[in-house]
C-alpha positions in Angstrom: 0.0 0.0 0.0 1.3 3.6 -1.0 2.3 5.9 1.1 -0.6 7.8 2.9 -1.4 11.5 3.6 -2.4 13.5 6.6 -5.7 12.5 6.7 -5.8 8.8 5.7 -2.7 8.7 8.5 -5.5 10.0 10.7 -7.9 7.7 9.8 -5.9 4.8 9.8 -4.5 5.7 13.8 -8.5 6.0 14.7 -9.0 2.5 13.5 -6.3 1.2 15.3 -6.3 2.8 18.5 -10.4 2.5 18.3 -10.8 2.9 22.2 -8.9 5.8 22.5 -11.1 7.0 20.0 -14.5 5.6 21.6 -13.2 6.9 25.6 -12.4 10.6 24.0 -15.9 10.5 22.3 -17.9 9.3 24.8 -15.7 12.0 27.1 -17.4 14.7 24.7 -20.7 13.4 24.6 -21.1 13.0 27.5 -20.0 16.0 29.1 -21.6 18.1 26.5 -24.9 16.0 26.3 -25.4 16.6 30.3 -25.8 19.9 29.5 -27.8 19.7 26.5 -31.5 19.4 27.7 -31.0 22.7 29.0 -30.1 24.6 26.1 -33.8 25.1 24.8 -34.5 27.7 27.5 -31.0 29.1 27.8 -30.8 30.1 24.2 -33.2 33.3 23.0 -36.0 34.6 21.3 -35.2 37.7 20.2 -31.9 39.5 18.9 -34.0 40.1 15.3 -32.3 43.9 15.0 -29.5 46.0 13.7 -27.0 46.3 16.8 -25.7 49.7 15.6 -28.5 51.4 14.5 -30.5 54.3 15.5 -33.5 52.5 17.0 -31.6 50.3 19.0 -30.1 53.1 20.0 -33.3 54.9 21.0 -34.3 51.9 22.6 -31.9 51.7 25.3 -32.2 55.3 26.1 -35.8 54.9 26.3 -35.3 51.6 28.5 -32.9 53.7 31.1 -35.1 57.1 31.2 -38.5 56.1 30.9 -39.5 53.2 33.6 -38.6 50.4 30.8 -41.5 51.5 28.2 -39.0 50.8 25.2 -40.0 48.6 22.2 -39.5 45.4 24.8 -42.2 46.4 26.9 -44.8 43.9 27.5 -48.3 45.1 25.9 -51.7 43.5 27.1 -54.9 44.2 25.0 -58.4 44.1 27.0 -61.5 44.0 25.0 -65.2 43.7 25.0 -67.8 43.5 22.7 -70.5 45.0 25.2 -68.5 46.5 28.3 -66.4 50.0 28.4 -63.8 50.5 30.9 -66.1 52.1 33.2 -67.9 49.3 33.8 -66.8 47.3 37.3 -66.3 43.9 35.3 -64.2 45.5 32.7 -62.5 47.4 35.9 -62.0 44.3 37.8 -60.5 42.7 35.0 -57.8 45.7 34.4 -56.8 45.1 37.7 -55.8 41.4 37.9 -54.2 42.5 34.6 -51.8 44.8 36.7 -51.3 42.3 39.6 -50.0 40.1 37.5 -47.9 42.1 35.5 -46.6 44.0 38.7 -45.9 39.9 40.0 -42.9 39.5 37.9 -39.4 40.8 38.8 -39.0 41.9 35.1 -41.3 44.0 34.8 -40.2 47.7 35.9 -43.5 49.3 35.4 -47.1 49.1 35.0 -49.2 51.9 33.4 -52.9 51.8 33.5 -54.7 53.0 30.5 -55.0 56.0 29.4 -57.8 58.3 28.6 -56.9 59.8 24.4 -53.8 57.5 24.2 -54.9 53.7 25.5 -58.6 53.7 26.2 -60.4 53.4 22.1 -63.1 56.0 21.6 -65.6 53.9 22.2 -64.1 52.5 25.5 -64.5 48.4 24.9 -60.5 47.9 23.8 -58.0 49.3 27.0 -54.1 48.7 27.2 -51.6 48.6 30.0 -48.6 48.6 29.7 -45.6 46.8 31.2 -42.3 48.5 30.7 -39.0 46.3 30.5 -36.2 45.7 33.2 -34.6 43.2 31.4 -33.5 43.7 27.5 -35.2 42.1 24.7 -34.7 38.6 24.9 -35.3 38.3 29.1 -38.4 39.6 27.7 -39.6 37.1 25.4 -39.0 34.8 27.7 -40.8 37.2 30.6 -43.9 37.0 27.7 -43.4 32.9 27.4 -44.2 33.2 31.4 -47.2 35.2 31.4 -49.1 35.2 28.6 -51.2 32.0 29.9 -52.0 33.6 33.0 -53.0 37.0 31.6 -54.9 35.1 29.4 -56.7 32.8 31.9 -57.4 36.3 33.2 -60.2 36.7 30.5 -63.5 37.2 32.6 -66.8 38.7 32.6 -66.6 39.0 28.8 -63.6 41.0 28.9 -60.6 38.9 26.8 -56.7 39.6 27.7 -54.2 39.1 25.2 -50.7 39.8 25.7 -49.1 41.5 22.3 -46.3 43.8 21.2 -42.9 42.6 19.9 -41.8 40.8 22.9 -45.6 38.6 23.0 -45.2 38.1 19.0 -41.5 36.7 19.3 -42.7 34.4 22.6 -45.6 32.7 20.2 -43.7 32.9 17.1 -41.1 30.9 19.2 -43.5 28.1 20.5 -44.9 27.8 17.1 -41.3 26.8 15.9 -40.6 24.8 18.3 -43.7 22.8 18.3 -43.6 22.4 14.1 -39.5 21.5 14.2 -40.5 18.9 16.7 -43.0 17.4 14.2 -41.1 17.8 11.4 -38.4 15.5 13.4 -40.7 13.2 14.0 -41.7 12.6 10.5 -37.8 13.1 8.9 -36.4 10.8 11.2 -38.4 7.7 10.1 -37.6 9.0 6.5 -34.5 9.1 6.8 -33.9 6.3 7.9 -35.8 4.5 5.1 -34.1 6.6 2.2 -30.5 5.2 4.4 -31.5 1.5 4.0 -32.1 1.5 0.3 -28.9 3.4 -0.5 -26.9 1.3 1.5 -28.7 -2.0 1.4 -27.7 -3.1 5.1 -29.3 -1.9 8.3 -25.8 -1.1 10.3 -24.4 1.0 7.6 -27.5 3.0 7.2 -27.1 3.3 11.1 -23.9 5.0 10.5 -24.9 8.9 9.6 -27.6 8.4 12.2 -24.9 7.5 14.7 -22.9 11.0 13.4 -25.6 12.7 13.7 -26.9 11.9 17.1 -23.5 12.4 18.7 -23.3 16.2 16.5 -26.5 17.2 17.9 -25.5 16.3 21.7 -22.6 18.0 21.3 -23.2 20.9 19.5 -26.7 21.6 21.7 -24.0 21.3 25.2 -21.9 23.5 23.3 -24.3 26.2 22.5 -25.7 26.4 26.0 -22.1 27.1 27.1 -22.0 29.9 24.7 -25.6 31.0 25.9 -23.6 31.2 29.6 -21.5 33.9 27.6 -23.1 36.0 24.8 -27.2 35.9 23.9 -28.0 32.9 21.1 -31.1 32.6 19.1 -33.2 29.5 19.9 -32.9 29.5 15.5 -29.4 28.4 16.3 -30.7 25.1 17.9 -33.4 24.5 15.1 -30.6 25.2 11.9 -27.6 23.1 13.9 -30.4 20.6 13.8 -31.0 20.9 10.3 -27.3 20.8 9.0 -26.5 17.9 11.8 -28.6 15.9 10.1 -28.1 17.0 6.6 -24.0 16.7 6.4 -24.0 13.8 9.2 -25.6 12.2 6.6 -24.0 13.4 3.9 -20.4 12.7 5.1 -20.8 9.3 5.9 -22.2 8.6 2.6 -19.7 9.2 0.9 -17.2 7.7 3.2 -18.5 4.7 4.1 -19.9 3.9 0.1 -15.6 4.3 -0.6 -14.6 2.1 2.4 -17.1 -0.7 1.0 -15.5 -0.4 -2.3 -12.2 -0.7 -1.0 -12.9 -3.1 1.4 -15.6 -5.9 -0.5 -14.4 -4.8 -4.5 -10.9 -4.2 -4.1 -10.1 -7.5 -1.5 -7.9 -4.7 0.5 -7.5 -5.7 4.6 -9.3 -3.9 7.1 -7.0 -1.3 8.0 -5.9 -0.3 4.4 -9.3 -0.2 3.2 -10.0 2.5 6.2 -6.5 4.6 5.1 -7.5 4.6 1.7 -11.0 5.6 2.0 -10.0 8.5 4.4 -7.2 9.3 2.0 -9.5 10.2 -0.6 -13.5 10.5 0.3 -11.8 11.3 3.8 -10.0 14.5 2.1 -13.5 15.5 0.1 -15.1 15.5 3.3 -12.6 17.8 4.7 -12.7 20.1 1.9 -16.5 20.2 2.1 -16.6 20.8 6.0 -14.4 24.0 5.1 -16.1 25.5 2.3 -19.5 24.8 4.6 -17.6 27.0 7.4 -16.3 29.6 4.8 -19.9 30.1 3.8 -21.6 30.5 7.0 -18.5 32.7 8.4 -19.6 35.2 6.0 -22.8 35.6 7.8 -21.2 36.6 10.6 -20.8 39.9 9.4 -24.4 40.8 9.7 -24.2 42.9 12.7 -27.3 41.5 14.5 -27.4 39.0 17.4 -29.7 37.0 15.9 -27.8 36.3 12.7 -24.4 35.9 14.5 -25.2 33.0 16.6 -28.0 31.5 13.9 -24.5 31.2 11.5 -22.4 30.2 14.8 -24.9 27.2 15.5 -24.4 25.9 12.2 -20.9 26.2 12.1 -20.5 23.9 15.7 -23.0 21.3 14.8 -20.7 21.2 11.2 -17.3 21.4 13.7 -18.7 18.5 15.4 -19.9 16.1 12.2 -16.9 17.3 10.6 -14.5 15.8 13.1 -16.7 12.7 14.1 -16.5 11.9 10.6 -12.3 12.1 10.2 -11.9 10.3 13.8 -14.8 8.5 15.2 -16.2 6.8 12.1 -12.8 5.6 10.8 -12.6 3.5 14.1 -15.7 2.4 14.2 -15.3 1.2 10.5 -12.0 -0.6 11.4 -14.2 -2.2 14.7 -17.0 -3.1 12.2 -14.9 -4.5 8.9 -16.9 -6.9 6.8 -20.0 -6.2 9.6 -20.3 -3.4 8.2 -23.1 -5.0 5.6 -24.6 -6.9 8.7 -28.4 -7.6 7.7 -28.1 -6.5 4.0 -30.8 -6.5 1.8 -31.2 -9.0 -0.9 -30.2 -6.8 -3.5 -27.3 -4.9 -2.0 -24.1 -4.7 -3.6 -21.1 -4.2 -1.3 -18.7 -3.9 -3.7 -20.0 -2.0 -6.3 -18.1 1.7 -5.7 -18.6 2.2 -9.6 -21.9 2.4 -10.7 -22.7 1.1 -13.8 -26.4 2.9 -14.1 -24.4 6.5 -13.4 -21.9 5.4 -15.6 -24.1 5.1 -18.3 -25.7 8.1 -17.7 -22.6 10.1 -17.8 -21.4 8.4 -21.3 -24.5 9.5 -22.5 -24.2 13.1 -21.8 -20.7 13.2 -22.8 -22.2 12.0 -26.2 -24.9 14.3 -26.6 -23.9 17.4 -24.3 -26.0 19.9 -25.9 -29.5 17.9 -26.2 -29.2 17.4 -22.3 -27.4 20.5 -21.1 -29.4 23.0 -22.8 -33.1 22.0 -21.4 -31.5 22.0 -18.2 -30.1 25.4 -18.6 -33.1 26.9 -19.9 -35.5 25.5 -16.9 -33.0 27.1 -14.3 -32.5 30.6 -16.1 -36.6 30.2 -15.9 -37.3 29.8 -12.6 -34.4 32.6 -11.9 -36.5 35.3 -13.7 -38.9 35.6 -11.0 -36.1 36.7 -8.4 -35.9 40.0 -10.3 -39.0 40.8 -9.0 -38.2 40.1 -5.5 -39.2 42.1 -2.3 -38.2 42.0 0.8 -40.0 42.7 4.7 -39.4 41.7 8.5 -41.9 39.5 9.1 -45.7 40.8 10.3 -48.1 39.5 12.3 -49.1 36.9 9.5 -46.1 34.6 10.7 -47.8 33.7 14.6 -50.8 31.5 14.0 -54.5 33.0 13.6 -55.6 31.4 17.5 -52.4 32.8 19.6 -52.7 36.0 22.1 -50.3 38.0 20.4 -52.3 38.1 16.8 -55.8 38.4 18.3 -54.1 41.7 20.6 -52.3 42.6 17.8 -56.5 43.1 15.6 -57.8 44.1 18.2 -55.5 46.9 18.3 -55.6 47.9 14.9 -59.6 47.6 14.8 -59.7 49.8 18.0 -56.9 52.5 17.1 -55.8 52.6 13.6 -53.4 49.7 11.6 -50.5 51.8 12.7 -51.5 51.4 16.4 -49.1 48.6 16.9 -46.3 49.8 15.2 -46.2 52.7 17.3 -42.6 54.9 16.9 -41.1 56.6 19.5 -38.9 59.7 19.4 -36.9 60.3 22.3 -35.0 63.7 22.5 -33.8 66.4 24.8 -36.8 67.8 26.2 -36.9 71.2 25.1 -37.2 70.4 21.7 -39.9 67.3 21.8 -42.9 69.8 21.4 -41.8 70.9 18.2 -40.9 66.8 17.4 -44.2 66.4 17.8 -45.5 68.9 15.8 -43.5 68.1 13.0 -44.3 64.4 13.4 -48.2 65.2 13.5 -47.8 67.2 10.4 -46.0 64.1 8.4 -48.5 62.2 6.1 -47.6 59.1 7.4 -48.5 59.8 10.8 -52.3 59.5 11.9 -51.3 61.2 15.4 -48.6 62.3 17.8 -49.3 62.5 22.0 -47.7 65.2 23.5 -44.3 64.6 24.9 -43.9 62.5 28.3 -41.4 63.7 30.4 -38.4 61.4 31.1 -35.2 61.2 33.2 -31.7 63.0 32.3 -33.7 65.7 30.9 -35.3 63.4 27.9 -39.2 63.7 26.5 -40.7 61.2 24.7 -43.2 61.4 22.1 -45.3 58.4 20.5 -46.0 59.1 16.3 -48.8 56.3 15.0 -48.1 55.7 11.7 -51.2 55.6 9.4 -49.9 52.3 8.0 -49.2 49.1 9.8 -45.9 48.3 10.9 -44.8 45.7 7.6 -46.4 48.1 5.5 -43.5 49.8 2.9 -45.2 52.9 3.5 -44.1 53.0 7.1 -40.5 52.7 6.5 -40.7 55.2 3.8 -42.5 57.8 7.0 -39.3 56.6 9.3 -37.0 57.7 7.0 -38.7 61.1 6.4 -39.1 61.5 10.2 -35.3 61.0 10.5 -35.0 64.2 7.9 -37.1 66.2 9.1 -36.7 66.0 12.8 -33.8 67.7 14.7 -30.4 65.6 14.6 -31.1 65.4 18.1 -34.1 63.5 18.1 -34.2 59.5 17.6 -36.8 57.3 16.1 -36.9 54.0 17.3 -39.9 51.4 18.3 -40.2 48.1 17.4 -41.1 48.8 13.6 -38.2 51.3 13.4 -36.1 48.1 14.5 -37.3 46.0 11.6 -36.7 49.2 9.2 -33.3 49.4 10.3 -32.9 45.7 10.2 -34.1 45.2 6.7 -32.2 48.2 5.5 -28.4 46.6 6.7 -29.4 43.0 5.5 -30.3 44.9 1.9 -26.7 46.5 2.3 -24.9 43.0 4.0 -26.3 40.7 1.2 -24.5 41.9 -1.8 -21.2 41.8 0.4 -21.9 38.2 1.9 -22.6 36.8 -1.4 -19.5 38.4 -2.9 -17.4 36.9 0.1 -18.6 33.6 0.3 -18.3 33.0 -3.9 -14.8 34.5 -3.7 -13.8 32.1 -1.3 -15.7 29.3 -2.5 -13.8 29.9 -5.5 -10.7 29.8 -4.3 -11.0 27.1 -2.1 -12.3 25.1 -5.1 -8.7 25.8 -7.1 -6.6 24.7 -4.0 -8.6 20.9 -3.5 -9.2 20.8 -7.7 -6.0 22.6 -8.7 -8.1 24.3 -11.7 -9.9 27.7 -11.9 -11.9 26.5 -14.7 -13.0 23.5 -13.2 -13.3 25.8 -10.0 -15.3 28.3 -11.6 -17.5 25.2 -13.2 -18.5 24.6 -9.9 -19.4 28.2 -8.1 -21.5 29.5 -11.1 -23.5 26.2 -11.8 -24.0 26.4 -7.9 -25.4 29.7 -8.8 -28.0 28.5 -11.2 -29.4 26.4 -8.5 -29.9 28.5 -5.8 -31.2 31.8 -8.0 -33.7 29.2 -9.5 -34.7 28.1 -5.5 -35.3 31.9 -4.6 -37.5 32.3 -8.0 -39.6 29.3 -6.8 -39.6 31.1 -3.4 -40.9 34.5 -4.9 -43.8 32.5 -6.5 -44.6 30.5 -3.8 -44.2 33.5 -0.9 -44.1 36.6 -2.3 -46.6 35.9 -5.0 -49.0 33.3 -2.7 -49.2 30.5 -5.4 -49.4 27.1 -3.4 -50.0 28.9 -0.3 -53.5 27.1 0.5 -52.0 23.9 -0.4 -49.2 24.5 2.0 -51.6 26.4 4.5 -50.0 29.5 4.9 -51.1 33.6 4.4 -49.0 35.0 1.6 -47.4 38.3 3.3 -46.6 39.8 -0.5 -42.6 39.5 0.7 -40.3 37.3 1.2 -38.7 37.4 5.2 -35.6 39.6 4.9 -33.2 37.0 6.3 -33.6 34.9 3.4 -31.6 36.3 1.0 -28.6 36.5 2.5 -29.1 33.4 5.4 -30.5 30.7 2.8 -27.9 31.9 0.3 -25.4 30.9 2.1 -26.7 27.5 3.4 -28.0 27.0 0.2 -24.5 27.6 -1.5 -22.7 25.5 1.8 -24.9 22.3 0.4 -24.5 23.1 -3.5 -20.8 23.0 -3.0 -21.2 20.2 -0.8 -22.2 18.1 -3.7 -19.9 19.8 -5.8 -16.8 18.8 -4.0 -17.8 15.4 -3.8 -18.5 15.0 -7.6 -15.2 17.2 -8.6 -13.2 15.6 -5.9 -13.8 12.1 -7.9 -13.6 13.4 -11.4 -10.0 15.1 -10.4 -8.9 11.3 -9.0 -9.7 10.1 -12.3 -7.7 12.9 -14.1 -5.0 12.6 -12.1 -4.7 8.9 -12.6 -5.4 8.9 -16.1 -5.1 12.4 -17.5 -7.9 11.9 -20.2 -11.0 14.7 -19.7 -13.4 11.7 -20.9 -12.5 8.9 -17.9 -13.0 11.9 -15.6 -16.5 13.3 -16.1 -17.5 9.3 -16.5 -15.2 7.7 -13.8 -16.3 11.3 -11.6 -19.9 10.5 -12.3 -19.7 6.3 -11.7 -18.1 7.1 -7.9 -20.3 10.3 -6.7 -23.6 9.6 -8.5 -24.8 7.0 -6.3 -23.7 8.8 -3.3 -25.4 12.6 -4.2 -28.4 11.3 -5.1 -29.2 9.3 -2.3 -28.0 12.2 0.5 -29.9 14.7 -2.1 -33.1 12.2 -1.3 -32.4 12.9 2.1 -32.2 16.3 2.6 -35.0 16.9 0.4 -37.1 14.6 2.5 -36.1 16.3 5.7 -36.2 19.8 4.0 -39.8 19.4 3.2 -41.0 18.1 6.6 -40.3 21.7 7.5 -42.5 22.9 5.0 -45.3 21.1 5.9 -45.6 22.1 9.4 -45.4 25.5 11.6 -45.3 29.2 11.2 -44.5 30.6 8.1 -40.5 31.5 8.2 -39.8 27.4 8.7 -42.3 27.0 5.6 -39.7 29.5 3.7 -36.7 27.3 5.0 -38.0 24.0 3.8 -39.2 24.9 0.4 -36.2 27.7 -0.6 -33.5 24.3 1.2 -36.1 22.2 -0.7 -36.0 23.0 -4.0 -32.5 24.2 -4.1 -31.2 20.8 -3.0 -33.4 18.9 -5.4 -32.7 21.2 -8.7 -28.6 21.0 -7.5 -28.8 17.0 -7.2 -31.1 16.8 -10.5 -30.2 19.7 -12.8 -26.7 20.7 -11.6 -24.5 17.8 -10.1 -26.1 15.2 -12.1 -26.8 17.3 -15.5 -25.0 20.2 -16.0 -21.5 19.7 -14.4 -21.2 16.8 -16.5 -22.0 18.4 -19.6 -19.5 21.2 -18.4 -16.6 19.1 -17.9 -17.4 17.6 -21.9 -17.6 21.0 -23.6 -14.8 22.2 -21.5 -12.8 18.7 -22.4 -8.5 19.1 -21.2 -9.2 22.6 -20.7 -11.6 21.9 -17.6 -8.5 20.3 -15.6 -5.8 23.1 -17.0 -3.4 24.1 -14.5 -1.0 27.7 -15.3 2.5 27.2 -14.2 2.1 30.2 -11.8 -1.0 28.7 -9.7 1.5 25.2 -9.6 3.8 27.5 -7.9 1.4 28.8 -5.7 -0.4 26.2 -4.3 0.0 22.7 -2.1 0.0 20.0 -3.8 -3.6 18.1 -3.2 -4.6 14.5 -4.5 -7.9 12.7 -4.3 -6.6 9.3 -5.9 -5.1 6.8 -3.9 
């Protein structure tokens, strides 16, 4: 047996010192898992917001000078359809309302209604107010707490409903979690199917599973350590989930398809077959697990909290797979050896690394490049056209279901005082000039009415501007943005609808820069595993075809509301701001997933054999298999999240969805193929200046 590189030495030392491997595992797992049950309510429900903006800035001095009645406050809606506040019932029923509020240790405040601000004209709809003091996500999980028993305080035909930002976020939340728990238990069972008839034997179909539960453990201990240390989205939970399962999966696809080649076609001993398999599907995986990390890093310069740990999840749970699959599954493949196709199916294959039905189908595109390639092309470019037409918003009420508190406040609200009621803004400025805020503010089209300023601490007023428009409207970003010219420099706007303005207006200037990032180094990474730019570029821009087709589906489906009664959702005329720029990089993380995999094999062949033809067959025959089967997989699981919950995880599933089906079909399997024949020698060229530059890397064996 030749001599083996860094990785297949690694592999090869994890098979034979198996129990070192195993104790240091179970070390991890362990330790990690104990904590991992309690990460669900460590982690956060909030951190949706633009850390250095204006609004967040207004919020916290809002917070500090005016008994916590920032955009976190806690807002409860009482209505009746036959008593006014006046009414002992309807005052009874305020009152339990503020006992319970005042019950809580987070809550700094409680402000009865008021007559001409809180109390509707014709007296049935009253709000009080709890103001904040704890930040944003304490008070999410503050509206988790009480929004049961302020609802249970409903009497005398009086309802309560707790609402605002932080009672939104707190159902939102529980939606998610209950449809992600669904969606698990229909993906799992899936999964495991679609893992059987790849593999053909129960124990290696147990294999990814195996990755992936030991991932999740870890990376769900890990991320309640980091919630010890900095605030993290509960979305980090749900996505480390997602890509656990989805590259756990992947990974030991493709590694443990190779070792069964090596081990059952090629005759080779137990140990070699492990060395050889980690030398060269081992090294693919590597390269994968770094272009996924690359991708998600460059999310990490969205400067919101929410984004930042959503992208730092992913990138532990991948940490995690990633080394499980260099280190733990080697040894268990050298325990397991021929085992390995313990209770096979009749039909099963163990030996069979080169497919014969994939080899075909490559032969067939190398002879006929254009009948194939260009039908493909065409559908792609056609579900892209739609994307120019794309629009973005924060997400409205639309995205917490019809039945929860926070909705039915939220309508009663805007029946009672006007659709920009609960999208109230707030300026907040020295107090010597808030009359004259006001005044311009009640003279702005946008704005229905101003109150007259509240006095504050440390000399600040503050004012409260309804908008005429509710708070996901267009319209009511456009009247922030005029506010913010017209009103002196010393006057903030903020509220909880400013927050998503400002949000949505540094995710429109991130995305352009994050996609630009993560293709530049996807490309580059692609010449140092491939040694090729052409080949390299091959790769990024037919990744690029998938996902701008995915996002056109996605602007039908969302943004457009075709499918939405079949999927059950209410079309909000947007797609959710985060997508662009969040599912563009997962979505680019997975296409050059496959990519590597299928390259990774094509450059083995060249390297061996130096003829363009063996490699786009031979790349084909040894990936085909192997992508479509984890494709199968992800779609499945994708699409589980697109059956179930609030509308966001509807986005997710069907944007992941599609993209990973039309990459497995169209791209992998279709066009990269057809790119590598019209390209021929010239795919695999190599300038003497970039030989220079770069380590030498080697898929074959």
């Amino acid at each position: 047996m030749s001599a083996l590189g860094p990785i297949g030495r690694l592999g090869r030392w994890s098979a034979v010192h198996a129990r070192t491997v195993f104790l240091l595992w179970a070390v991890v797992v362990v330790g990690l898992g104990i904590l991992a049950p309690r990460v669900e309510h460590a982690l956060s429900g909030a951190g949706w917001e633009d850390s250095g903006s204006e609004s967040v800035a207004a919020r916290e001095l809002i917070q500090q000078n005016f008994a916590g009645n920032s955009s976190s406050a806690l807002m409860v809606v009482l209505q009746s359809d036959d008593l006014t506040v006046g009414d002992p019932a309807f005052a009874a029923t305020i009152d339990r309302t503020e006992a319970i509020l005042r019950s809580d240790d987070r809550v700094a405040s409680v402000t009865p209604p008021q007559e001409g601000a809180t109390i509707s004209a014709d007296g049935r709809t009253a709000i009080v107010m709890a103001g904040s003091a704890e930040g944003p996500m304490e008070m999410v999980r503050a509206a988790d707490d009480l929004k049961g028993e302020l609802r249970d305080a409903s009497t005398g035909g009086v309802s309560v409903n707790l609402t605002g930002a932080s009672g939104m976020w707190s159902d939102f939340n529980e939606a998610n979690r209950e449809a992600m728990v669904r969606s698990e238990l229909i993906s799992w069972p899936v999964t495991l199917a679609i893992l059987v008839l790849a593999f053909g034997a129960l124990v290696a179909a147990g294999l990814p599973l195996l990755l992936t539960i030991l991932g999740l453990a870890s990376s769900a201990g890990a991320l309640f350590i980091a919630s010890q240390m900095f605030e993290v989205s509960i979305w980090a939970m749900n996505f480390a989930l997602m890509f656990a399962l989805a590259l756990g999966i992947d990974y030991a696809l493709f590694i443990v398809a190779r070792f069964r080649g090596s081990l059952f076609g090629s005759g080779r001993p137990v140990l070699d077959a492990v060395g050889e398999t980690m030398d060269t599907a081992g090294k693919a995986v590597l390269f994968s697990g770094i272009t996924v990390l690359i991708s998600l890093s460059a999310v990490m310069l969205v400067p919101s909290p929410a984004f930042r740990s959503m992208a730092l999840g992913i990138m532990i749970s991948v940490t995690f797979i990633l080394v499980a699959t260099l280190t733990l599954l080697p040894a268990v493949l050298g325990k397991l050896g021929p085992k390995v196709d313990k209770f096979a199916l009749p039909w099963a294959h163990s030996g069979e690394h080169r497919s014969k039905r994939f080899a075909a189908w490559a032969e067939r595109l190398w002879r006929r490049p254009l009948l194939y390639g260009v039908p493909a092309l065409v559908a792609l470019v056609a579900l892209s056209i739609p994307v120019l037409n794309l629009t973005t918003g924060m997400p409205s009420i639309k995205v917490v279901p019809a039945e929860d508190s926070s909705r039915t406040g939220y309508e009663q609200v805007t029946a009672a005082f006007g659709p920009g009621a609960p999208g109230t803004l707030q300026l907040v400025g020295p107090a010597d000039g808030m009359q004259e805020a006001a005044e311009l503010a009640a003279a702005d089209p946008g704005i229905a009415r101003a109150l007259p300023p509240q006095p504050g601490e440390g000399g600040l007023a503050l004012v409260q501007a309804v908008p005429t428009t509710g708070p996901s409207d267009p319209a009511t970003g456009d009247t922030i943005d005029r506010l913010r010219g017209t009103l002196p420099g010393d006057v903030m706007v903020g509220g909880a609808a400013a927050e998503n303005h400002d949000l949505a207006a540094v995710l429109e200037t991130y995305t352009p820069i994050v996609i630009g990032i993560v293709l530049v180094l996807g490309f580059l990474l692609l010449i140092v595993a491939l040694q090729a730019p052409i080949v390299a570029a091959i790769g990024v821009l037919t990744s690029l075809l998938a996902t701008g087709a995915a996002f056109g589906v996605a602007t039908l489906i969302f943004q457009d509301g075709h499918l939405s009664g079949l999927l059950g959702f209410e079309s909000q005329g947007f797609l959710n701001a985060w997508g662009p720029v969040f599912f563009f990089a997962m979505i680019f993380a997975i296409s050059m997933d496959y990519t590597v995999f299928l390259l990774s094999s094509a450059k083995e062949h060249w390297d061996r054999s130096h003829d363009a033809k063996e490699a786009a067959i031979g790349g084909m025959a040894h990936s085909g298999r192997v992508i479509l089967a984890a494709a199968a997989v992800m779609v499945a699981v994708f699409f589980t999240f697109a059956l179930s919950g609030p509308l966001p995880p509807k986005e997710m599933g069907v944007i992941l969805g599609v993209a990973v089906l039309l990459d497995a079909l169209l791209v992998r399997l279709l066009l990269v193929p057809v790119a590598l024949r019209l390209a021929g020698r010239w795919a695999w060229w190599r300038p003497e200046w970039l030989h220079r530059v770069l380590p030498e890397v080697r898929f074959g064996h």
